[in-house]
C-alpha positions in Angstrom: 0.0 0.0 0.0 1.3 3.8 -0.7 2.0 6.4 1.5 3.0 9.9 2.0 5.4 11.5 4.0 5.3 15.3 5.0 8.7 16.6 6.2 8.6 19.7 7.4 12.1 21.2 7.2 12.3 24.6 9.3 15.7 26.7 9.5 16.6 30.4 10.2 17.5 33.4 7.4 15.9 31.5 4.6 17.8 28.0 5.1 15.1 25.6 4.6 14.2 27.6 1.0 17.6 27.2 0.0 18.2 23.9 0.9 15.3 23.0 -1.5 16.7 25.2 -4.1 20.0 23.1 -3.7 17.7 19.6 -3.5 16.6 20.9 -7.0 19.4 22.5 -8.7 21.8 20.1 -8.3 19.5 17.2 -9.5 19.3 15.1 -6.5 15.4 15.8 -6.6 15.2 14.4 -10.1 17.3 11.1 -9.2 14.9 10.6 -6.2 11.9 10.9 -8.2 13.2 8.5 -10.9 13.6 6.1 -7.9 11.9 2.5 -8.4 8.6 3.3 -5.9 8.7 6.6 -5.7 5.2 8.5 -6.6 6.0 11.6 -5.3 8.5 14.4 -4.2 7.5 17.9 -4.3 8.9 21.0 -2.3 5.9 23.7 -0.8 6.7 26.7 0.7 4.5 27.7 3.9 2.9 31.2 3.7 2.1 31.8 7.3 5.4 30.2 8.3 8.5 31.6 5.9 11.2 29.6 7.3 9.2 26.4 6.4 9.4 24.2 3.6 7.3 21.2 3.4 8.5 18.0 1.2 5.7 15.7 0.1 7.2 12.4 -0.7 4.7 9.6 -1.5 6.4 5.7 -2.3 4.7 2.7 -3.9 5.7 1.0 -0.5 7.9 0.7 2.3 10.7 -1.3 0.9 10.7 1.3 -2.2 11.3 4.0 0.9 13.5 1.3 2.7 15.7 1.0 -0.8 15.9 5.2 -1.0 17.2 5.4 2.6 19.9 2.8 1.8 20.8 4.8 -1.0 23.5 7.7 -1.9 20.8 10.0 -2.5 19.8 9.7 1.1 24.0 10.5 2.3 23.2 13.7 0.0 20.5 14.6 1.4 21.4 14.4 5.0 24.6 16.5 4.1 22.8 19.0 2.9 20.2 19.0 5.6 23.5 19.4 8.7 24.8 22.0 5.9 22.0 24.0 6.3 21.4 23.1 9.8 17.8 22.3 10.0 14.9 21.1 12.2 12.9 18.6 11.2 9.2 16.9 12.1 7.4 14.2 10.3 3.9 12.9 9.7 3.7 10.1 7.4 -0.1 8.8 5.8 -1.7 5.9 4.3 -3.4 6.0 0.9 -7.4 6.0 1.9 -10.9 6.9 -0.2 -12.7 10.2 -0.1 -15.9 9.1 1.4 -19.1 10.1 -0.7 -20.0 13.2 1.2 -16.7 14.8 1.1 -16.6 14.7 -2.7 -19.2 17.4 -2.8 -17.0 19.9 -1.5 -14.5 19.2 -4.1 -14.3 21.4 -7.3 -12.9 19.3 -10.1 
């Protein structure tokens, strides 16, 4: 079964945004996303909050997330994180169905 992960990456003086700027720019988002399993991995910047950046990362399963901790990528990532010295929480979800009567509030 699939599930999300929301990290919620919080630094000082505009770290956390530029850690994701690096995350893109020097590809390692684009070798994660090509990843066997994963679904999902998208940056979001919080309005109320500017020194938060939320990552979305969703994966087919756990060993796919298993596989990308094990991995390089994961050594690059953590570098950058301590680089930029950053805080971290995380939530992680399960894949479920929109009941019936929540659908109406949705605007496709």
């Amino acid at each position: 079964m699939s599930f999300s992960m929301n990290l919620y990456y919080k630094g000082g003086n505009g770290s956390a945004r530029a850690f994701a700027q690096e995350m893109v720019s020097s590809g390692i988002v684009d070798k994660i996303r090509c990843m066997d399993g994963c679904l999902r991995y998208e940056y979001f910047v919080s309005l109320s909050d500017p020194e938060t950046v939320l990552l979305i990362d969703t994966w087919r399963d756990q060993k796919a997330l298993d596989e990308y901790h094990a991995s390089p990528l994961m050594d690059a990532v953590a570098m950058l994180r301590k680089k930029y010295d950053l805080h971290m929480k995380a939530e992680r979800y399960t894949e479920a169905s929109m009941p019936d009567e929540d659908r109406s509030f949705i605007r496709n």
